[in-house]
Backbone as CSV, one residue per row, in Angstrom:
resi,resn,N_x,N_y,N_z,CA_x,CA_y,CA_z,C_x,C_y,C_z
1,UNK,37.124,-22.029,-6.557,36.533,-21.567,-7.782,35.806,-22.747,-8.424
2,UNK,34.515,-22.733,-8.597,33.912,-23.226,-9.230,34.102,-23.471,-11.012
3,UNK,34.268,-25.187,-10.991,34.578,-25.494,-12.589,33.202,-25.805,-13.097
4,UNK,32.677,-26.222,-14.241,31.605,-26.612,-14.572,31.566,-26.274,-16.220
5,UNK,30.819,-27.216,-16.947,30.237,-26.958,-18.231,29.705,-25.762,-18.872
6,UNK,30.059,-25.095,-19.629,29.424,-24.485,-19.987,28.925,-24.363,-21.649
7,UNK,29.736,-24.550,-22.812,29.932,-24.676,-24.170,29.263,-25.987,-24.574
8,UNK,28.634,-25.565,-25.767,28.765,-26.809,-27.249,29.489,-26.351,-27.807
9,UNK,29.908,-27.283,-28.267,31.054,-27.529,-29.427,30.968,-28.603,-30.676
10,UNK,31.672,-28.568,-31.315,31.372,-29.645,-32.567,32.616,-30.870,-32.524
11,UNK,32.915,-31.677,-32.535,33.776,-32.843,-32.878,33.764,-33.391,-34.274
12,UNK,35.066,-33.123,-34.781,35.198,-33.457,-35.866,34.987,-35.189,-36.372
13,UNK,34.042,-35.198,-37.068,33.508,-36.780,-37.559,35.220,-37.197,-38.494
14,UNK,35.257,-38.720,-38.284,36.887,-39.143,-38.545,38.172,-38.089,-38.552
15,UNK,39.218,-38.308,-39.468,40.245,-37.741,-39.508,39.809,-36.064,-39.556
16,UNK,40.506,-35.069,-39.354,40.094,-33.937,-39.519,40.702,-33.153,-40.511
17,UNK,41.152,-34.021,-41.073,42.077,-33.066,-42.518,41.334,-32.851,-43.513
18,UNK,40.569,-31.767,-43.629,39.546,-31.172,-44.462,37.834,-31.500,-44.282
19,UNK,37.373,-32.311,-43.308,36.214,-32.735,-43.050,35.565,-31.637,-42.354
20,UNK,34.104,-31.642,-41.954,33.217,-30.694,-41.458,33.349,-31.119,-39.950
21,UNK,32.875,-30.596,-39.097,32.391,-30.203,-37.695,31.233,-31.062,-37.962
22,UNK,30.466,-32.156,-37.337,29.352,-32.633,-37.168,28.364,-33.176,-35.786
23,UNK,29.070,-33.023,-35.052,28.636,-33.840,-33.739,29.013,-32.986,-32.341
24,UNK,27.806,-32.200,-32.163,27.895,-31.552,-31.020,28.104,-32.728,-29.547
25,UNK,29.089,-31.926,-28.542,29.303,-32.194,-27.329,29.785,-31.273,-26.331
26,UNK,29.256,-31.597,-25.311,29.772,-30.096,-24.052,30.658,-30.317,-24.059
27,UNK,31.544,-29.328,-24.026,32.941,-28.513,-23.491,32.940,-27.344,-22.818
28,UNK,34.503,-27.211,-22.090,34.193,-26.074,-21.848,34.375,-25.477,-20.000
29,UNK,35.144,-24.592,-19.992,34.708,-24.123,-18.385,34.925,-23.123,-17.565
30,UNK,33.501,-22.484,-17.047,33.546,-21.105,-16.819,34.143,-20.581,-15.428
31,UNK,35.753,-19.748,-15.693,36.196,-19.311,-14.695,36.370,-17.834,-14.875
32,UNK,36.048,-17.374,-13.947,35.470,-15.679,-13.299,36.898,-15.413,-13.078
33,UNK,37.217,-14.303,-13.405,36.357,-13.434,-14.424,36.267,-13.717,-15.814
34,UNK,37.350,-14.736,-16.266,37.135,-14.830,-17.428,36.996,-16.145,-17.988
35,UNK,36.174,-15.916,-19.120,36.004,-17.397,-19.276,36.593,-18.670,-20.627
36,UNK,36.685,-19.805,-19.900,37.513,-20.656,-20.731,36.714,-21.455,-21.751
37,UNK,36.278,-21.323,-23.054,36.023,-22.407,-23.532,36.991,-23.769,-24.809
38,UNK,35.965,-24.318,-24.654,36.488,-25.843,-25.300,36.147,-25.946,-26.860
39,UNK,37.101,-25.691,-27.867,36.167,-25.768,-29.127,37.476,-26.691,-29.836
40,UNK,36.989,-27.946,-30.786,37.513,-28.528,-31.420,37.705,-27.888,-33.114
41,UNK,38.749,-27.835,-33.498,38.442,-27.162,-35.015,40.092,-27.438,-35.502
42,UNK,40.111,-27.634,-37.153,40.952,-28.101,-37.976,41.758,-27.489,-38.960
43,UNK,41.677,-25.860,-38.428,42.445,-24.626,-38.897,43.813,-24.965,-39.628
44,UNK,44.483,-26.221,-38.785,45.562,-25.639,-38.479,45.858,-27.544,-39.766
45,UNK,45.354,-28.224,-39.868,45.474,-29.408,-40.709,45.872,-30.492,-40.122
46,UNK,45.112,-30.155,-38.665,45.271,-30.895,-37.600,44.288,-30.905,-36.560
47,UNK,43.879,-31.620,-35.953,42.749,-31.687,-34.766,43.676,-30.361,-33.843
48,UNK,43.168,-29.557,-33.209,43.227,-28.513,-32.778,42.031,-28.441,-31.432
49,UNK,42.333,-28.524,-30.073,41.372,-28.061,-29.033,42.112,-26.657,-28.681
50,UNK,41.043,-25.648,-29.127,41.184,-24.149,-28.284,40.744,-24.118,-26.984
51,UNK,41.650,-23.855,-26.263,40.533,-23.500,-25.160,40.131,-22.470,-25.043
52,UNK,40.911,-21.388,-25.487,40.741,-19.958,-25.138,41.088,-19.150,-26.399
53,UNK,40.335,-18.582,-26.976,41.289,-17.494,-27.873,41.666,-15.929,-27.391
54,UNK,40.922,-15.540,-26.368,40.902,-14.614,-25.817,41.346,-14.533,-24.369
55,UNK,42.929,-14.217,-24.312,43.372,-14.640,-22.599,44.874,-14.174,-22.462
56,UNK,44.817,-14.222,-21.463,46.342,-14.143,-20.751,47.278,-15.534,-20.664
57,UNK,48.236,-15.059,-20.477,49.262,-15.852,-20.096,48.812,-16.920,-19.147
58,UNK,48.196,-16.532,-17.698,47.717,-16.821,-16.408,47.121,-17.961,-16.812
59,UNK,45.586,-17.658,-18.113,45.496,-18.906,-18.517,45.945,-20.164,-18.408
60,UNK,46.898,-20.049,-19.228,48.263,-20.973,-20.380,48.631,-21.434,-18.939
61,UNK,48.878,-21.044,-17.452,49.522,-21.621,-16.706,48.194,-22.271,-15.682
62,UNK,47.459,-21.689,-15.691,46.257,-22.791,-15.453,46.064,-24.046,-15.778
63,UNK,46.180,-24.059,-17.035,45.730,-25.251,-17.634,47.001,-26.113,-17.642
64,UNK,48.069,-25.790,-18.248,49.558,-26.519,-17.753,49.362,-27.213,-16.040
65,UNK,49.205,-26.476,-15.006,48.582,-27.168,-13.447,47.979,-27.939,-13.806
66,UNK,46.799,-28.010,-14.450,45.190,-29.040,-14.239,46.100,-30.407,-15.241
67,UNK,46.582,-30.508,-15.983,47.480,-31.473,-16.889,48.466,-32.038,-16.192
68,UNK,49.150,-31.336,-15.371,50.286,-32.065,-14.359,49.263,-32.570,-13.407
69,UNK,48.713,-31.527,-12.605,48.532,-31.960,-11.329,46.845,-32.913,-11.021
70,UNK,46.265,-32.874,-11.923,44.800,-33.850,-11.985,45.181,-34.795,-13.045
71,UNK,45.752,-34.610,-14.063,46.312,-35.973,-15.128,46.904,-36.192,-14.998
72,UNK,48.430,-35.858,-13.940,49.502,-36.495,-14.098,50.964,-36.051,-15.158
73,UNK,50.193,-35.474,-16.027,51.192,-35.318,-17.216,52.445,-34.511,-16.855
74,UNK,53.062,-35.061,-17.572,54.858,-34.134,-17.050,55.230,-33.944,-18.770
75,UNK,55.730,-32.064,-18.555,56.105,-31.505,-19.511,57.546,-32.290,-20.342
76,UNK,57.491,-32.132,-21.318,59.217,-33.027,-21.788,60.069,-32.154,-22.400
77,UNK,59.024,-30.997,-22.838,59.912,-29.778,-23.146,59.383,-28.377,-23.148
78,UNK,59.600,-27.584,-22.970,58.891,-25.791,-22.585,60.093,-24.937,-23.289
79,UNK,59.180,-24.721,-24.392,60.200,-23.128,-24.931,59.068,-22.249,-25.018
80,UNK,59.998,-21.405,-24.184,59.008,-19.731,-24.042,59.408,-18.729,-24.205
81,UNK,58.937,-17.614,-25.209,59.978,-16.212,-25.302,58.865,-15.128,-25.055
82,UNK,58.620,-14.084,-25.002,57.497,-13.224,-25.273,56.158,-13.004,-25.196
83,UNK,56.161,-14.002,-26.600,54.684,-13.775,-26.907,53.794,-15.376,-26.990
84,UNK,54.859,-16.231,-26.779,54.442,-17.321,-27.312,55.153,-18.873,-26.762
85,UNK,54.590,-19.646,-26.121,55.177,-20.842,-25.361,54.527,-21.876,-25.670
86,UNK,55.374,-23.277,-26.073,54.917,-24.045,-26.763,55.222,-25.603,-25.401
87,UNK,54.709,-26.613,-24.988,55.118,-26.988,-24.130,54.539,-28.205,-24.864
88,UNK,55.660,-29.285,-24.488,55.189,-30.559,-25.241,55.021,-31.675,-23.667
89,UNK,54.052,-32.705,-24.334,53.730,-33.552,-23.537,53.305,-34.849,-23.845
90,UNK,53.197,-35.677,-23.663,52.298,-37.134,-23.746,51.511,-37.594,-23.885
91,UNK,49.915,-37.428,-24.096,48.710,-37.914,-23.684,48.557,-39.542,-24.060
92,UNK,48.517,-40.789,-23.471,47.869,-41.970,-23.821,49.570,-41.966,-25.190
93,UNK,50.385,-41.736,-24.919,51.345,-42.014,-25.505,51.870,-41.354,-26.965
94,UNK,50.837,-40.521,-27.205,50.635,-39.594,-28.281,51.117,-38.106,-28.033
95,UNK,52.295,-37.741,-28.742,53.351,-36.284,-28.590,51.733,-34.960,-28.891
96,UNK,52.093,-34.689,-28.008,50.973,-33.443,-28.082,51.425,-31.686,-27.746
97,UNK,50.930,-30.552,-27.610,51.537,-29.478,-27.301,50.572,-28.866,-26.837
98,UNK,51.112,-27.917,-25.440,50.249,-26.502,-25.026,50.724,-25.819,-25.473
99,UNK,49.809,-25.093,-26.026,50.051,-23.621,-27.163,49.374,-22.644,-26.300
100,UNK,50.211,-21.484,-26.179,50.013,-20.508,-25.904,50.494,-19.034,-26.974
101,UNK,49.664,-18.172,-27.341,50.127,-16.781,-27.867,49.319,-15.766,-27.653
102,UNK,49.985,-14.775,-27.542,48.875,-13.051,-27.455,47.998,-13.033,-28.245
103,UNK,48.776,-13.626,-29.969,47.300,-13.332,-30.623,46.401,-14.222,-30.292
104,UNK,46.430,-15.682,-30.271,45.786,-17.137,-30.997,45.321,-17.774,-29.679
105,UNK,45.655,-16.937,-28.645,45.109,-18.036,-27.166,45.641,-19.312,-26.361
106,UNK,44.938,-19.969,-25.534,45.558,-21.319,-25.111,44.973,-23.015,-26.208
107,UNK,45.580,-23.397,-26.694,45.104,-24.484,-27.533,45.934,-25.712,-27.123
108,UNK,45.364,-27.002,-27.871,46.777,-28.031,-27.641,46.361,-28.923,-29.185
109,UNK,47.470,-29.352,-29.234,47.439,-29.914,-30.710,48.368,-30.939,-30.851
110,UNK,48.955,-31.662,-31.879,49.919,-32.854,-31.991,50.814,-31.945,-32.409
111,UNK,51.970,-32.738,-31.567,53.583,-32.088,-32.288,53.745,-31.986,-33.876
112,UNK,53.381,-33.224,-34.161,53.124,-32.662,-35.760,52.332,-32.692,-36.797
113,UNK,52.105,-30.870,-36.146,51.025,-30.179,-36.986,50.687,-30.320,-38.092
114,UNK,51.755,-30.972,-39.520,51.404,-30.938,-40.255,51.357,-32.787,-41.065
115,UNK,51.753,-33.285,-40.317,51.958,-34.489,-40.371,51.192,-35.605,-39.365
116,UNK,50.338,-34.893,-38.795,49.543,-35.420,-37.658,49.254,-36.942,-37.950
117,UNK,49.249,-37.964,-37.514,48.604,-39.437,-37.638,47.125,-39.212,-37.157
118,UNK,46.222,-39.945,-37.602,44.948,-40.122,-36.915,44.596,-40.081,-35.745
119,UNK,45.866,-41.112,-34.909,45.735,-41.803,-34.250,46.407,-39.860,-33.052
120,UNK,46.792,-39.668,-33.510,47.314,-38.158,-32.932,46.072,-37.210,-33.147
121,UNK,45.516,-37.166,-33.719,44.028,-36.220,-33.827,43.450,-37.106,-32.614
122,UNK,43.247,-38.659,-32.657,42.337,-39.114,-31.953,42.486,-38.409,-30.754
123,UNK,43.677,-38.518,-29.892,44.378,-38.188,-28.712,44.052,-36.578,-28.422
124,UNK,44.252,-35.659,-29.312,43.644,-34.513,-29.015,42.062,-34.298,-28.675
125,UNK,41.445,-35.311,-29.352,40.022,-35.270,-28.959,39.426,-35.738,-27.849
126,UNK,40.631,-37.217,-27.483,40.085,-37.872,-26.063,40.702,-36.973,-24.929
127,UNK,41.505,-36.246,-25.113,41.882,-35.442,-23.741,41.057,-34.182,-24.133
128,UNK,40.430,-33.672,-25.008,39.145,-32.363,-24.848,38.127,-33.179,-24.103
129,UNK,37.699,-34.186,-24.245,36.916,-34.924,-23.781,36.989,-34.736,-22.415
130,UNK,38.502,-35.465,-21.408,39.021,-35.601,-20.686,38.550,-34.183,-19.854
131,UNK,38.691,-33.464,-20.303,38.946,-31.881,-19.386,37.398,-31.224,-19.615
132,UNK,36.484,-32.007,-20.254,35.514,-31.655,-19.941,34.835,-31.677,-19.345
133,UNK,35.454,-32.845,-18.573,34.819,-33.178,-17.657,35.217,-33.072,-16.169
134,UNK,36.546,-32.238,-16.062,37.695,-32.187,-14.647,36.257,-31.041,-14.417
């Protein structure tokens, strides 16, 4: 299956706790039948990469593979019930999470969401980066 670019997206200029979207960059990647994109956004009072808002589960375990098995990354914790699985991980030493839900899609974000450090937004942005380019 063919990966490749497909999305612009915006990157949030400094911290993202209340700032605008300013600086377009490709993200993004189109897999048949359905497709994945890359959007950075600060919904949540935290740097936030969606990949998907519209998806399955199947997704969520896609992208969990491409994180272990092309980055390396190893899960440190996975709670999953239903509708919704939250899986924590590492990036560049920074606590991060795969988010998965029926409603809200596949995303990843800092463990803490509401307490995020900079330096934890940064890390969400250099691994959107990262996978934009797998």
């Amino acid at each position: 299956m063919a990966v490749r670019p497909t999305v612009k997206t915006w990157v949030p200029n400094g911290s993202c706790k209340g700032e605008k979207y300013q600086k377009p960059v490709k993200c993004g990647f189109d897999h048949k039948p359905e497709t994945m994109t890359l959007t950075l956004r600060n919904d949540l009072g935290c740097t936030e990469a969606v990949i998907a808002e519209y998806c399955g589960v199947d997704l969520f375990h896609r992208m969990a593979d491409i994180l272990s098995d092309q980055l390396k990354i190893r899960f440190t914790r996975k709670q999953d019930d239903s509708e919704t699985n939250y899986w924590d991980f590492r990036f560049q030493g920074k606590p991060l999470t795969l988010h998965f839900n029926i409603y809200d899609g596949v995303s990843i974000f800092p463990q803490r969401v509401n307490d995020a450090s900079r330096k934890d937004n940064e890390a969400v942005v250099e691994l959107a980066g990262v996978l934009s380019r797998i």
